[in-house]
N, C-alpha and C positions, 0 to 999 in steps of 0.2 A: 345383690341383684342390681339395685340402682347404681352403684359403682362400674361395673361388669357393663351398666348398658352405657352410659357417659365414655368409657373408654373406648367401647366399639361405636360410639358415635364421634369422636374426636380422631380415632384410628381413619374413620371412612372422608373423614372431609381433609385430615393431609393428603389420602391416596389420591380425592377427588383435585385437591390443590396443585398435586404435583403432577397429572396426566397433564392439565391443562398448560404448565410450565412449559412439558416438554412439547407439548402438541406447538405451541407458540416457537419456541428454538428449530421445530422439524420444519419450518415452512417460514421461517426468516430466508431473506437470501442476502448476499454479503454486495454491498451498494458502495464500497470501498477497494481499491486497490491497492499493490505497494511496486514500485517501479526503484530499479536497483541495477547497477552497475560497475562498470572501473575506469577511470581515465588513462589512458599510457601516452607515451608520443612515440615516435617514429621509428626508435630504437627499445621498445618494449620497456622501459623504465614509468614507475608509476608518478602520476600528477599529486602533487598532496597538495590541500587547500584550493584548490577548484573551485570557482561555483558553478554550481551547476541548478538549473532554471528548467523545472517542467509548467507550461503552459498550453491551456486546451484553447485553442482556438475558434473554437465555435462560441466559446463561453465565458470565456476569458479568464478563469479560475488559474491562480496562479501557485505553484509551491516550489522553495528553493532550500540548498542545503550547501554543501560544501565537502571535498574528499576529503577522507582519512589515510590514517598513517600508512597506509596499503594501496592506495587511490581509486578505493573501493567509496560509492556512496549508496545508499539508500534515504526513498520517503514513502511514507508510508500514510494510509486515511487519504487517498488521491480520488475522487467520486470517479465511478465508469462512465466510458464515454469516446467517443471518437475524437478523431482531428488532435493528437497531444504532438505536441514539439518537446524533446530533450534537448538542453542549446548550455554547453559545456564554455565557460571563460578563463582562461590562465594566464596572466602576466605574461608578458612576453610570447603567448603564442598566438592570441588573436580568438575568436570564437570558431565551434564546429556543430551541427545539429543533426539530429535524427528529427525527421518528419514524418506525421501519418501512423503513430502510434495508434492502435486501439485498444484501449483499455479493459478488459472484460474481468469477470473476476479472476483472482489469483491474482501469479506476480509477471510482470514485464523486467526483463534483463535488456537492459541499454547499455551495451559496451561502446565507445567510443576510444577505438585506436587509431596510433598512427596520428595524431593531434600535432 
């Protein structure tokens, strides 16, 4: 009997542990974005090794990264927010920007053609 009850009292406080887990995860909301794109130029061939520079301009919060072998980039953990510049740089080609980005949750696709 005293076993029987120890058990239904350690059974009631993980179920009690784990509502409240979930209750906590059901009513987070995501305060992060990820902003991802492709660099090409003029005749559709991709940029590899770009940097590329997101900056929120209200806030000045800065994150940079660089294109891959596809001249596809992503960055991801970017906070939400208004006012973001994507501002793309390549040897030889000079800079090109997307302005006026607004951030909300999910993802932003910043393609930059034609560079």
């Amino acid at each position: 009997m005293r076993l029987k009850n120890f058990t239904y009292k350690i059974c009631l406080y993980l179920v009690l542990l784990l509502s409240i887990t979930l209750k906590q995860n059901a009513f987070s909301q995501a305060v992060n974005a990820t902003v991802s794109g492709r660099l090409t130029d003029t005749s559709g061939e991709m940029l590899i090794g770009a940097q590329i520079l997101i900056k929120n301009e209200q806030t000045g919060f800065t994150a940079s990264t660089v294109t891959g072998g596809t001249g596809n980039y992503i960055v991801s953990q970017i906070p939400l927010g208004n006012d973001y510049t994507v501002t793309a740089s390549y040897l030889g080609f000079g800079t090109k920007s997307i302005t006026g980005l607004v951030l909300n949750q999910g993802n932003v696709n910043a393609v930059l053609n034609n560079f």
